[in-house]
N, C-alpha and C positions, 0 to 999 in steps of 0.2 A: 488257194490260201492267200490271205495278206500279207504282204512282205513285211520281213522284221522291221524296225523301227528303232534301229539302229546300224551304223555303218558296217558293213560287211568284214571291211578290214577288222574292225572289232571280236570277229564271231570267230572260237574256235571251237570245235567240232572233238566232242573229250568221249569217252568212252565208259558206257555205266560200269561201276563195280571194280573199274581200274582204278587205280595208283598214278596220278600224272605230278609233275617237278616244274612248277612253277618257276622261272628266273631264272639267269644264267649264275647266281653262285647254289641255284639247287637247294637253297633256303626253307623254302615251302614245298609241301604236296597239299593236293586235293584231290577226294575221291568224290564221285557222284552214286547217287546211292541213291533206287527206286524208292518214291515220293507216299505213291499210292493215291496218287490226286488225280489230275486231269490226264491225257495222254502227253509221254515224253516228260513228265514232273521231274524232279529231283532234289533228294537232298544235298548239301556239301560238306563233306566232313574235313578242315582245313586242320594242317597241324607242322610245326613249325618249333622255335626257341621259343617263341606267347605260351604255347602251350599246343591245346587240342580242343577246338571248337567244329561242335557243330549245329550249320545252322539247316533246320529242316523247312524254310518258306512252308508253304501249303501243302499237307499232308494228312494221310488218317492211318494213323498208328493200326496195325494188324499183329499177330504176334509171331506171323514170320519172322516181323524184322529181328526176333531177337537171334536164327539163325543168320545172320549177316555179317561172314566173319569179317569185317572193317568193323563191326562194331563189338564184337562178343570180348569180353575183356579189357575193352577198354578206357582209358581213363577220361573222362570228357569234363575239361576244366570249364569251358561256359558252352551252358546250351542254349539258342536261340529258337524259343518255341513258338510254333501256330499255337496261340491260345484264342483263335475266334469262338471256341464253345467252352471255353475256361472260366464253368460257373458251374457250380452243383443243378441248380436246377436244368440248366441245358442237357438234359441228359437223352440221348439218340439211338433210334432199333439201327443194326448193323445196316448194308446197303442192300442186301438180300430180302432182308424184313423189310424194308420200307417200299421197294420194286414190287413183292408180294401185297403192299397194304395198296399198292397205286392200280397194280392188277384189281382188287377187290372195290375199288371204287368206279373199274370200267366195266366191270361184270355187274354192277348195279345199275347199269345204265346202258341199255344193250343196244339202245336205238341213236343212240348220241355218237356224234363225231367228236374224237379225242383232240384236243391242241394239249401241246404242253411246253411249259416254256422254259428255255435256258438261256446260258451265257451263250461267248462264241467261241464257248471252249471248255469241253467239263458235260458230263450227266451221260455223255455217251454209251456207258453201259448199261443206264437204266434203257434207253431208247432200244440197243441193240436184246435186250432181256424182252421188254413187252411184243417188239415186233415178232420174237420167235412164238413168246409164249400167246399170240392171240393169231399169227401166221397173213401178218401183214408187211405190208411196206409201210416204211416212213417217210412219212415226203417233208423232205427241205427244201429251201432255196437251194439256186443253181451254186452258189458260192461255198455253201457249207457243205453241199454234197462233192466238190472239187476237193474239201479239207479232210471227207472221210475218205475218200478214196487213197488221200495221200497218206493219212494214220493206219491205212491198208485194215479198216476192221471188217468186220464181215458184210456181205452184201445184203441189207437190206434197206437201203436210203435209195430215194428216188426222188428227181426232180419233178417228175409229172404229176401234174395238179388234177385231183381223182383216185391217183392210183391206189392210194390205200386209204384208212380212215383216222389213222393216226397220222399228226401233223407234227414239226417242230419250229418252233418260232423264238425269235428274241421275247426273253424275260417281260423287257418294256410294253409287248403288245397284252398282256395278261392284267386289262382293266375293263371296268364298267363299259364303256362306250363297244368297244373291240368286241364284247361277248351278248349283246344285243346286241351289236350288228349280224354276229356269225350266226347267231338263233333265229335270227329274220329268212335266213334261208337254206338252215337244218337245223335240228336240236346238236346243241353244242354242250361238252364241259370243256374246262380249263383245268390242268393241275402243274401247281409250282412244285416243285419237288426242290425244298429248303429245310434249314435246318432250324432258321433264325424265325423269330415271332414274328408274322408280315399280319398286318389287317387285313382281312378279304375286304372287296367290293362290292361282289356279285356272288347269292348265290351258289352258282353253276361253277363259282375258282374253288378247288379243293386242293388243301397243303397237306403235299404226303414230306414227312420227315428225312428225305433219302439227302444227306450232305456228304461230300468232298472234303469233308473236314472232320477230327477226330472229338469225337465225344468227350465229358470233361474223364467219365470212369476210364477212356482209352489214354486221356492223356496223362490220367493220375499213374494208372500199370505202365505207363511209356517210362514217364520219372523212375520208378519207382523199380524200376528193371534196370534204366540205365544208369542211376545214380551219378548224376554229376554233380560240380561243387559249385554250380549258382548256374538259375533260369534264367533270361530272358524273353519277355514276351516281346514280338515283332507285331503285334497288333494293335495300334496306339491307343489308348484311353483306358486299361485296363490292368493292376496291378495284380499279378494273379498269384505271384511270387509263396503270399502265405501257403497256401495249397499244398505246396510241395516241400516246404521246408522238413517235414518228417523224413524225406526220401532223398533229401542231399547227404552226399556223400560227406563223410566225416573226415575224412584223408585231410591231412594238414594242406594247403595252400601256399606254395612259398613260391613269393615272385621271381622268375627266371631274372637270370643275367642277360638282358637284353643291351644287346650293340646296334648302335645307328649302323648303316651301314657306309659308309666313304663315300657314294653318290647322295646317297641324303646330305652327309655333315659340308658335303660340298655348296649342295644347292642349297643348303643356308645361310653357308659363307655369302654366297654370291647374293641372296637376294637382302639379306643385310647391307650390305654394301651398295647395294643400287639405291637403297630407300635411308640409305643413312643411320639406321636401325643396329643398337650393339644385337647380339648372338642371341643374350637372355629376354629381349623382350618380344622376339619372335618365338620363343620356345613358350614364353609366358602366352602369350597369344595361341601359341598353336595348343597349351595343354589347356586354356579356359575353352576353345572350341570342341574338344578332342571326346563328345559324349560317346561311350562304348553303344552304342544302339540299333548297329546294323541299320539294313531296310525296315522301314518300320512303316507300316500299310493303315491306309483309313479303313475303316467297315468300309464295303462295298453297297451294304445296303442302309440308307437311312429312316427309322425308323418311324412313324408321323403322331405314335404315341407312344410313352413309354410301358414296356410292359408292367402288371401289376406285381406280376411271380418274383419281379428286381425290385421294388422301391424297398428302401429301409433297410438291403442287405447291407452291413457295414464290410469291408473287404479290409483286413492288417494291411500294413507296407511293411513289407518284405528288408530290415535292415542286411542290407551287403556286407556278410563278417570275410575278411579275410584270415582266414585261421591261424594261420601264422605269424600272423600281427594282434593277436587279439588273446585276452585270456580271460576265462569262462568267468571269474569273481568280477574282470571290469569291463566287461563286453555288454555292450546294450541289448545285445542281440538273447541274452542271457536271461538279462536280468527284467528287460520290457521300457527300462527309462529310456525317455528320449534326452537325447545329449546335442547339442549344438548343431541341429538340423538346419541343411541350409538348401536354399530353392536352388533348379541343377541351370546355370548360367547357358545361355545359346539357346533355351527355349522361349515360344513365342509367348504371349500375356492371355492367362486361362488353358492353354493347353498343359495336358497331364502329360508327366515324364512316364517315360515308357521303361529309364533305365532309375537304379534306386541309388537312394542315398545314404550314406554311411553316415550313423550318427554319433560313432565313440573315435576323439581323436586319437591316433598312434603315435606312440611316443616313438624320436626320431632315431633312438640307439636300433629298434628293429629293424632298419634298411641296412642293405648292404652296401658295400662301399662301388662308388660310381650308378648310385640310383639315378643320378640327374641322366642317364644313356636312358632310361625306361621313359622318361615323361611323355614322349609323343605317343607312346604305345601303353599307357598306363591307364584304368580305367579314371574317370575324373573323382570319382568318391573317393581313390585313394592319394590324389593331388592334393583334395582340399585338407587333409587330414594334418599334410606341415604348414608352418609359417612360411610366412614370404619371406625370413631370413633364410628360413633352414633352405628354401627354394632355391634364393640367389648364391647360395653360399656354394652347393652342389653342382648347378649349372656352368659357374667359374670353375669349382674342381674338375669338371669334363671338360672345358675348355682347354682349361692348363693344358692338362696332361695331353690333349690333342695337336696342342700348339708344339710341344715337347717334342715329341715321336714323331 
């Protein structure tokens, strides 16, 4: 297998389905929690004074998860969602149906040597599903058969080139040139087994539907089961937010009493002082960068023309209410007007924000007293919503009182 790709001292070795204690004041936990994606996947459910986040990277929603007691009951203030198929049209047969439809396009072709192609990490249950159901081996390269062996799946991967008539190959080699060549000396197909619109090249590439990623009707019963008070999607370009708006939770939202903690307010002190900087315009600094947006991933796949089934969809932007700050007569979120919409600062020029913008300001009697403690951990839509007095004036009041004690 390839060695991680990051420092070893970095890797800690956490335990699915447990409960682990983040940091020596025991501040955070985080649970990991089966993905249902590639092997070894996971989600993270983190939860803490912020609240209770969780973020599922790549995943396909099943409805086990809903026996999953980290999660049964509980209240999930931001979810961080795989929206790669977060579109009514993308709509995907489960991974059983589509294994079946990949079966039915090599039983129409009885003479043909199968390739199929994948990542270098992921599809492995469709490979181990056809090898039983046609009672072959799969031959890989010698590197990826070192990788199965280590995900300890069942034995049917082999490196000997012959041994079966099913092949597995990098994604990349599934074009024009690759599949006359392999026809020049046996009858070949190819099948990409994806979720996303790809152009064929050839013929003999056939796209079976089998994706590692959740459908939009999986991800809509995902929402709509777990009920949290605000989406985000981690997959950049794609605002998917309206979708789910029916299925957020209606529970009031009210900002925790968040505390810096004494090695933060420290290491502020000091790097103020070295750059000559007062307190407030490193906080100023740190809350115009501070976008709540997690890992946020490009498509992995580039598309070389735009599908037809997407032009002219219009997609809402999703306004961010915090409920608690917000009331139903003057809430934009309510009423549909946009109110003082502003571009979210720290993003590049043409890229689309992945995290959303609040468009109705809050009046500054709803914070509680010592909000300027929240700022580094505050989302930025709710930053922008004071003046820079009300800003400066808070940030002093936590100073003070720091300087005091």
């Amino acid at each position: 297998a390839r060695p991680p790709q990051v420092p070893t001292h970095w890797i800690r070795p956490l335990e699915v389905g447990q409960s682990h204690v983040l940091g020596e004041e025991a501040t955070v936990t985080v649970t990991l929690l089966d993905s249902n994606h590639c092997p070894g996947s996971v989600m993270f459910l983190f939860e803490g004074a912020f609240g209770t986040i969780l973020y599922t990277g790549d995943f396909r929603y099943t409805s086990t998860m809903q026996g999953e007691p980290a999660l049964r009951g509980r209240r999930i203030d931001r979810l961080y969602l795989d929206n790669t198929h977060c579109h009514p049209h993308r709509s995907l047969p489960s991974r059983q149906s589509a294994m079946r439809q990949a079966a039915h396009v090599i039983r129409a072709h009885p003479r043909h040597q199968v390739v199929i192609g994948v990542y270098s990490l992921g599809k492995e249950t469709l490979l181990v599903d056809l090898a039983v159901e046609f009672r072959t081996w799969v031959v890989v390269s010698p590197w990826r058969l070192e990788q199965m062996r280590l995900l300890e799946l069942p034995d049917v991967f082999t490196a000997e080139e012959g041994a079966g008539w099913i092949r597995a190959v990098d994604v990349t080699e599934i074009r024009w040139d690759t599949l006359v060549s392999w026809n020049t000396l046996h009858p070949t197909i190819a099948i990409l087994p994806t979720g996303r619109p790809v152009k064929v090249t050839h013929p003999n590439i056939h796209l079976v539907p089998y994706s590692d990623h959740s459908s939009f009707a999986e991800l809509c019963e995902f929402v709509k089961w777990l009920k949290p008070c605000s989406v985000i999607p981690i997959v950049k370009g794609d605002m998917c937010q309206a979708y789910f708006q029916e299925y957020l939770s209606s529970a009031p939202q009210v900002l925790p009493d968040l505390k810096i903690p004494k090695p933060l307010q420290e290491s502020v002190q000091q790097q103020s002082n070295r750059k000559g900087q007062g307190p407030m315009c490193l906080l100023k600094r740190a809350a115009r960068h501070s976008v709540p947006r997690g890992v946020v991933f490009e498509p992995p796949e580039k598309l070389t023309e735009e599908s037809e089934e997407f032009t002219g969809v219009k997609v809402l932007q999703q306004n961010y209410c915090e409920s608690a700050c917000c009331s139903k007569e003057g809430c934009t979120l309510h009423t549909g007007k946009e109110k003082g919409k502003e571009e979210l600062s720290g993003e590049q020029p043409g890229a689309r924000a992945a995290s959303v913008v609040s468009q109705a300001p809050v009046p500054s009697e709803h914070f509680p007293t010592g909000f300027a403690e929240q700022y580094l951990l505050t989302p930025l839509n709710v930053l922008k919503q004071n003046s820079s007095q009300t800003f400066d004036r808070l940030v002093e009041d936590f100073f003070r009182r720091g300087e005091a004690s």
